[in-house]
C-alpha positions, 0 to 999 in steps of 0.5 A: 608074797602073793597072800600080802597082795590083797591085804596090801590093796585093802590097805591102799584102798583104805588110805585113799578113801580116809584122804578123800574124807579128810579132804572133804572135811576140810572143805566143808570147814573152809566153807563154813568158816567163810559162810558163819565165822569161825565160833559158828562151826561146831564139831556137829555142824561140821560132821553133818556138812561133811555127811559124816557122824561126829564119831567119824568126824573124832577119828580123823580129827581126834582134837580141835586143835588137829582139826585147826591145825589141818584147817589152816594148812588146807586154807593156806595151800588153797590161797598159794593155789588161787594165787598161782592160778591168778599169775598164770591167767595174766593176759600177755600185754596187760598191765602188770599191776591192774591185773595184780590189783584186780586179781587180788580183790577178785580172791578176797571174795573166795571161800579160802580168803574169806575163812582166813580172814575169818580166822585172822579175826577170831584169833585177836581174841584167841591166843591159841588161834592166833599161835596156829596162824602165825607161820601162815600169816608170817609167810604171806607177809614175807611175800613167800606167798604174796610173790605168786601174785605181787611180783606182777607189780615189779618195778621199784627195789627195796623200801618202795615195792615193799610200800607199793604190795602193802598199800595195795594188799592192805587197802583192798583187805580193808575195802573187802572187810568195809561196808559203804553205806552209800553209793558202794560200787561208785566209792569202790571203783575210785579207791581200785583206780587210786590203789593202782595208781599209788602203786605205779607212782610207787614203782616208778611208773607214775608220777605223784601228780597221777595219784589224783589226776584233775577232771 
């Protein structure tokens, strides 16, 4: 038993070091696609982000398909992560659904939002792509994933919740992906303050007289 033990460290030295790798390779693939698109990112472009040689890039990741399907589970785990961290940091006594709108459109500007909605893009065009995004996108739909973060605007049941998280998550995705051409910070802030608004009322917090208050 005592001839295994040195063996058996090389082994688990191994294992760590070829997790760290793969874990850098997958950072380095959610950056890129946050930063050039997902057609952007080459098997080359991706190895020389990550300090690798294409070679070692092919040992860990044999096929684009293994590296997808590693890149969407990483992404995935990363946004359930911020999420969480975002449900977490809610400041006692504030306001549930301000600070579950805000939190939100502060993530659709992190490198894990951003390569997901890169994916989400290029998958209208790539059956393959999309087939691999399915689950993930299921499951934030499904709220299993989007509850880390909307179940702070709790309130309404039923038909009337589910309304207030996709008006809320889908007008900020929609803004976040937008490019206003005139007076963007001003236009922004109003659709935030009406996107919370519409929520409250939704929740039954608010009235339909709040959505757009005179003065």
């Amino acid at each position: 038993m005592a001839d295994d033990a040195p063996a058996t460290r090389i082994r688990a030295a191994e294992t760590r070091k070829s997790k760290r790798t793969r874990q850098r390779i997958l950072d380095q693939a959610m950056r890129l696609f946050a930063e050039v698109g997902y057609a952007g990112v080459t098997n080359a472009r991706l190895a020389e982000a990550a300090g690798l040689t294409r070679g070692a890039l092919l040992y860990h990741f044999p096929t684009h398909e293994d590296l997808i399907d590693a890149a969407v589970a990483h992404i995935q785990a990363a946004r359930t992560r911020l999420l969480q961290e975002a449900v977490d940091a809610a400041p006692k006594g504030a306001d549930r659904t301000d600070h579950a709108i805000d939190s939100y459109w502060r993530l659709l500007s992190e490198p894990a939002f951003l390569a997901f909605g890169e994916m989400e893009g290029a998958a209208r065009t790539d059956e393959a792509l999309g087939l691999r995004l399915a689950a993930a996108q299921e499951a934030f739909d499904r709220a299993r994933i989007g509850d880390h973060l909307f179940d702070l605007v709790q309130g309404g049941q039923g038909p009337r919740l589910q309304a207030s998280r996709d008006l809320a998550r889908f007008m900020l995705e929609g803004l976040a992906r937008a490019h206003l051409t005139y007076n963007g910070d001003e236009r922004t802030d109003n659709l935030l303050a009406v996107v919370k608004r519409a929520a409250r009322m939704l929740n039954r917090k608010g009235s339909e007289r709040d959505l757009w208050p005179e003065g």
